[in-house]
Wavefront OBJ file of the C-alpha trace (Angstrom):
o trace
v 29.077 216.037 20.756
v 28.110 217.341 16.883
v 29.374 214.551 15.142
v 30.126 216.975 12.066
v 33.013 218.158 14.246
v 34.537 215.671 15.473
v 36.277 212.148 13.776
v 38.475 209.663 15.411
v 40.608 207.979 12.914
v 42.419 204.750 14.520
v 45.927 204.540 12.274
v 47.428 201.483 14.521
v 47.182 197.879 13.154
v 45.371 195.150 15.107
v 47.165 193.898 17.839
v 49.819 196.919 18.176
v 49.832 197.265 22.218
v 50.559 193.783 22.363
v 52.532 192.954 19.565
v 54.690 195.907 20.854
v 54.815 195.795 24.567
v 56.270 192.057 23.883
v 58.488 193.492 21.389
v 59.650 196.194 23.654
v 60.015 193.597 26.744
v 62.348 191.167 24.749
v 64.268 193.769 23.549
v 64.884 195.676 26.594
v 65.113 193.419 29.243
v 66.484 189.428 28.073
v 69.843 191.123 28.650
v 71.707 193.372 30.933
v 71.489 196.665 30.685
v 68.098 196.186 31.074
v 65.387 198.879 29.835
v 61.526 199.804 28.335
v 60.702 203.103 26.577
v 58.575 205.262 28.877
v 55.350 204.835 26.981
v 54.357 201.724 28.789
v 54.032 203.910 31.920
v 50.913 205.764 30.685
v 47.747 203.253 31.149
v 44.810 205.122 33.059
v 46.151 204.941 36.739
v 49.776 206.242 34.916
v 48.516 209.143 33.304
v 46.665 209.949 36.303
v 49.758 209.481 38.612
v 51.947 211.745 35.534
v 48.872 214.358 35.804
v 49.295 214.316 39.775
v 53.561 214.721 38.908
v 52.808 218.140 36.973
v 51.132 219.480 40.309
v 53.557 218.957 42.718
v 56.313 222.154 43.881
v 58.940 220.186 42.656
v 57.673 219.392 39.196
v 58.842 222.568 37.460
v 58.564 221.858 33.682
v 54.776 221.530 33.424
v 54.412 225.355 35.084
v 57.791 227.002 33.025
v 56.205 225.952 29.767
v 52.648 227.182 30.666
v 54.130 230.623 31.815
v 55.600 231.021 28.020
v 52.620 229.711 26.634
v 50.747 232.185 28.566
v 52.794 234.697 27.858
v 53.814 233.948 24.371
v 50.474 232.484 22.545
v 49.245 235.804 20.929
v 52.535 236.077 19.520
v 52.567 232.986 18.219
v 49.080 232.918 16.649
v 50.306 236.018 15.015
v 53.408 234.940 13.541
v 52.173 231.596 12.373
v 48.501 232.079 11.826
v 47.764 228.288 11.206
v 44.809 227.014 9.905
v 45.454 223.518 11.342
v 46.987 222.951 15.078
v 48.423 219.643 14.745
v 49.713 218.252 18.131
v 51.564 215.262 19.267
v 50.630 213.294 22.510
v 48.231 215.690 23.252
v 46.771 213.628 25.559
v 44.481 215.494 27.557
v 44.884 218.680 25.475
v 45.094 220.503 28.672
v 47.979 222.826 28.252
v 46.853 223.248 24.510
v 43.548 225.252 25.400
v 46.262 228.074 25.791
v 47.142 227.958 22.347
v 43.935 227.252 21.040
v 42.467 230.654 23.165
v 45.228 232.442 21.242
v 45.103 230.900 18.163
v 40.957 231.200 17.491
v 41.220 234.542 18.652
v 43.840 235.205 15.914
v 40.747 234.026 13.368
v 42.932 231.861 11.724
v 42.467 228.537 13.271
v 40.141 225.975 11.045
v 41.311 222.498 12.918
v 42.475 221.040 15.880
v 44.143 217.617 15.060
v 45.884 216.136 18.637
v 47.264 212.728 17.800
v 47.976 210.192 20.499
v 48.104 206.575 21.270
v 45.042 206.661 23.412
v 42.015 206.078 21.477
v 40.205 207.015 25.346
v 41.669 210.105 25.971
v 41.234 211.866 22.202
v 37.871 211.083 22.218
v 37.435 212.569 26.108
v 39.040 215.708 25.062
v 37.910 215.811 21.550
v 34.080 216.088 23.004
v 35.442 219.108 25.359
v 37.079 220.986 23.070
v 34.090 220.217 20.140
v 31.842 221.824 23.324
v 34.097 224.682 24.405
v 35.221 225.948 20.352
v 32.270 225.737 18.589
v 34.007 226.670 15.099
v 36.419 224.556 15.600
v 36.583 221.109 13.911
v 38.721 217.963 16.172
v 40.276 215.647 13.824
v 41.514 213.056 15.754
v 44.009 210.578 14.932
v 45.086 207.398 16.727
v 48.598 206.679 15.643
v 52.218 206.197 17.195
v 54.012 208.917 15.639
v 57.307 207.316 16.363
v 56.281 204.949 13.412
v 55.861 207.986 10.909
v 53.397 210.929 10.924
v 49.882 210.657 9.521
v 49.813 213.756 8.355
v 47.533 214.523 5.088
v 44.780 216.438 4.194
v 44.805 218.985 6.853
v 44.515 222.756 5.709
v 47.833 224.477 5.931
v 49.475 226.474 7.077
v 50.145 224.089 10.073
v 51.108 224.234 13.260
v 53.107 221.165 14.703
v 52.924 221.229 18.672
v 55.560 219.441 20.021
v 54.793 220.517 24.013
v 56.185 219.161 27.633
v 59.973 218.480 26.421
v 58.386 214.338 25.152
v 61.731 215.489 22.954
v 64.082 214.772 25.729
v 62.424 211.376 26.181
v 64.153 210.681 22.927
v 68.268 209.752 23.050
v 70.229 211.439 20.209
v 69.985 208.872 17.899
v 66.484 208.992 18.038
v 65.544 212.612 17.952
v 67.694 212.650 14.569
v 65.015 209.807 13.057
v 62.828 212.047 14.728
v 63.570 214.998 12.738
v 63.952 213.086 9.324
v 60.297 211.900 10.122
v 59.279 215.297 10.437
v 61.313 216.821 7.865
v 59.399 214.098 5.456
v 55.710 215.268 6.791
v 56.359 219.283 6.974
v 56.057 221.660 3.951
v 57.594 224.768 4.135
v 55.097 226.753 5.227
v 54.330 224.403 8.699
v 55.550 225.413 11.381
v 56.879 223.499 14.420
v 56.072 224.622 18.236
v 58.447 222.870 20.103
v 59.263 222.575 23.972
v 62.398 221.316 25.856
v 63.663 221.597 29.303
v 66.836 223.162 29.782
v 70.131 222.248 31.448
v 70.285 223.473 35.272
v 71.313 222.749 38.865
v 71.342 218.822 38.741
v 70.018 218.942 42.408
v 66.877 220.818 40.871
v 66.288 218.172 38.051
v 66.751 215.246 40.228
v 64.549 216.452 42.901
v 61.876 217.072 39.858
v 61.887 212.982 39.316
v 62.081 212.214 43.030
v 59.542 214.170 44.642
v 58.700 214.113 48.541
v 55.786 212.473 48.477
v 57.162 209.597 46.094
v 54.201 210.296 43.892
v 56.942 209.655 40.992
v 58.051 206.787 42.439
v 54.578 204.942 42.020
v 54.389 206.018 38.606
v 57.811 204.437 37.755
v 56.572 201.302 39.802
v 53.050 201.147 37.562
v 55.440 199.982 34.369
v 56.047 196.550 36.646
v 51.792 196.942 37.133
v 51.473 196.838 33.495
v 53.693 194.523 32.635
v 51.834 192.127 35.523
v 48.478 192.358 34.037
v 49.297 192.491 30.143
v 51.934 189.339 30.389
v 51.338 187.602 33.410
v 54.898 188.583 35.040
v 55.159 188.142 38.793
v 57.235 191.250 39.715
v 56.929 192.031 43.098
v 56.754 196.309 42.748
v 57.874 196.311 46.754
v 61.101 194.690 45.625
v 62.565 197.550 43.790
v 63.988 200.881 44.720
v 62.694 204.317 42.535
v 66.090 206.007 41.507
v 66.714 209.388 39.262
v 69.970 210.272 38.862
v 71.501 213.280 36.930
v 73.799 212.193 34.379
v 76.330 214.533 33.713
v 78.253 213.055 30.972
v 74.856 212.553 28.717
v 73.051 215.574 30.104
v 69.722 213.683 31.248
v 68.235 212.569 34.337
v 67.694 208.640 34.237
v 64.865 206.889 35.673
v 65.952 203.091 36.844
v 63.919 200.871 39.122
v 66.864 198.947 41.144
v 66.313 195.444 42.294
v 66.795 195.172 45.994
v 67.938 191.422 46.359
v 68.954 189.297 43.674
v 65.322 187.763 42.286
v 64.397 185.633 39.554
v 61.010 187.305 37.667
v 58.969 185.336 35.411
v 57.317 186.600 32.031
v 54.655 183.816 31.245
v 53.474 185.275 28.157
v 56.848 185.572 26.522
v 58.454 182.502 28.064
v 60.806 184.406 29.959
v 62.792 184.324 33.073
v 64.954 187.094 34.451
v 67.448 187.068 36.879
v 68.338 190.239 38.331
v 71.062 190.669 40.805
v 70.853 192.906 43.720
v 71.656 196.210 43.116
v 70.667 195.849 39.060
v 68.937 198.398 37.260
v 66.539 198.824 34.672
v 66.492 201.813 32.780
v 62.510 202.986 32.825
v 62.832 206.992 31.294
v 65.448 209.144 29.555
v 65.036 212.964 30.269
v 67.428 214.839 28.183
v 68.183 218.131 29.034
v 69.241 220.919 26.313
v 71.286 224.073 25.283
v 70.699 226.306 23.615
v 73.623 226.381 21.163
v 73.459 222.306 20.822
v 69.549 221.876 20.166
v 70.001 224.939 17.804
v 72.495 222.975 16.148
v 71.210 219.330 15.686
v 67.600 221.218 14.728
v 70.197 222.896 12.126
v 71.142 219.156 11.237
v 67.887 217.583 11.246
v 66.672 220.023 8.450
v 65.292 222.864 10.936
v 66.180 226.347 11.629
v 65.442 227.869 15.149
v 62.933 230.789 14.496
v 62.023 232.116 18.043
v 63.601 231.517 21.009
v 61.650 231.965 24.316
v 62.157 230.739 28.294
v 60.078 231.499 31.441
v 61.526 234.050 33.675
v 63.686 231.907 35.310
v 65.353 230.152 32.184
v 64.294 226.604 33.377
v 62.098 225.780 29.983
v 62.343 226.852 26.630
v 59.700 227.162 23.676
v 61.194 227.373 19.893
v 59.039 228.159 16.898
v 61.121 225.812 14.178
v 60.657 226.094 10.320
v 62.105 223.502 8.028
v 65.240 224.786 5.848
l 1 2 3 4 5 6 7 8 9 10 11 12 13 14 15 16 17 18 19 20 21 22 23 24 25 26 27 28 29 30 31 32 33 34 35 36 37 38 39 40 41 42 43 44 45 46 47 48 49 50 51 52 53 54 55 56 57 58 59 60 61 62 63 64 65 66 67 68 69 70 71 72 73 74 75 76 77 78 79 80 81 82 83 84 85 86 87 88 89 90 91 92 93 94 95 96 97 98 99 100 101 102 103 104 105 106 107 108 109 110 111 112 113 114 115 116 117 118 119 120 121 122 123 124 125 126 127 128 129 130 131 132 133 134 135 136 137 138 139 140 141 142 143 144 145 146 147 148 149 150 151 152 153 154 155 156 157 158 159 160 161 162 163 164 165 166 167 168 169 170 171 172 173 174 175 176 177 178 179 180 181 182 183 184 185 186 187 188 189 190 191 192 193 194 195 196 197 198 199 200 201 202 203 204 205 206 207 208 209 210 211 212 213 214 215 216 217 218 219 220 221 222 223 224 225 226 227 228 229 230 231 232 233 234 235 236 237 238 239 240 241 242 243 244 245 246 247 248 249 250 251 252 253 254 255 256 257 258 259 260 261 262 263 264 265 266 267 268 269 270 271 272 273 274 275 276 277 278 279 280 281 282 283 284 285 286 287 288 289 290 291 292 293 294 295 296 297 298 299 300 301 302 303 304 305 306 307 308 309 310 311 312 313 314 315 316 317 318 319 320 321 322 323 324 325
């Protein structure tokens, strides 16, 4: 990989994982209702489960925002003609080679810079895409943009991708510290690419978080894997139930594992004990769900007006182009 092309910058502080994940685990689950945030789902057999997730028939989001990506990217390059792509969790940068066709076709495009948590996977698909776009440069950043965007130097104008509706992971309060973070890193001449699943059939958007094969239901599971190895807990993964559930008066599906029998689990690390009761819950994902007049709207709030609009042909998924006020 040409070196010249291609920096990883690591933004986190020493210790972060840990000093989080037992931040996250005292916080969420000493009392009832019990809960984690989603991220500690993704180590490597995680993201490979989540990767499995986007290919199955009942997994529609992955395959409504590629068809408007597919669709849509020339537009886009045209409209925005960035010189930087900025995206967040890019992860793999899979679904971004879409953009980035579009986008270095446009002759605009200077910089790719995919930020993520996973030092691993930047560097894996910073070496790709160094190979694949050879004038392109990958400016990797290792940072948890939840914490603040580490956004600086790049050339402008930028364009923020946002991709695979990670903004319904957020609850309302959050997305609103979300968009005050943003507003605080954007100029006016950024623009935002941002995706988020849309409101349906709730038989649909359950059936998308409880597939057949119960490929989902393993990747809920691996949190209690995780939290095994990293704090030496004793939960038994065979003595909880996978459950998704639509609801209605929040507009997101939920993600709970449900304790089977009451159980007392042990934390080691943290000098915890938990007892759960039969039937308990805890709360493992939020996956908000949007309209289009309401997302509009709190953008509108959050210091953001609604440029483009797009959705696949069946209205499932929806793409925005978003320009601060």
């Amino acid at each position: 990989m040409p070196e010249s092309r291609f920096t990883l910058d690591d933004r986190l502080p020493a210790g972060y994982f840990t000093d989080s994940l037992h931040s996250d685990v005292r916080k969420g689950l000493t009392d009832p209702p019990r809960s984690l945030p989603p991220k500690w789902f993704y180590d490597k057999r995680g993201s490979d489960l989540f990767e499995e997730i986007t290919r199955l028939p009942e997994y529609y989001p992955t395959r409504a925002e590629q068809e408007i990506l597919t669709r849509r990217a020339p537009e886009i390059a045209a409209v925005t003609r960035p010189s930087t792509l900025i995206e967040l969790g890019s992860g793999s940068s899979r679904k971004t080679r879409t953009l980035l066709d579009a986008l270095t076709a446009g002759g605009s495009l200077v910089r790719y810079a995919p930020l993520d948590v996973s030092a691993a996977a930047l560097a894996e698909a910073g070496e790709a895409i160094c190979r694949d776009y050879p004038g392109l440069t990958v400016s990797a950043t290792v940072a948890d943009f939840e914490g603040g965007l580490p956004l600086s130097d790049e050339p402008g104008p930028r364009l923020l991708a946002f991709l695979g509706s990670t903004i319904g992971n957020f609850d309302a309060a959050q997305r609103r510290a979300f968009y005050r973070t943003l507003a605080l890193s954007l100029s006016s001449d950024d623009v935002l690419l941002l995706g988020a699943d849309l409101v349906k059939d709730p038989d649909v958007l359950v059936r998308a978080y409880d597939d057949s094969r119960g490929v989902t239901a393993d990747f809920n599971k691996n949190v209690l894997h995780v939290l095994n190895r990293e704090l030496g807990a004793d939960f038994d993964p065979g003595a909880f139930d996978h459950v998704a559930l639509w609801n209605a008066d929040e507009e997101r599906v939920e993600m709970r594992l449900r304790s089977r029998t009451a159980q007392t689990v042990k934390i080691p690390d943290l000098d915890l004990s938990l007892d759960l009761a039969a039937g308990e819950d805890l709360r493992t994902e939020l996956s908000c769900k949007f309209r289009r007049e309401s997302l509009t709207a709190e953008l509108h709030e959050g210091g953001f007006t609604v440029r483009q609009w797009w959705t696949d042909q069946d209205d499932r998924f929806a793409l925005l182009l978003v320009v601060p006020n």
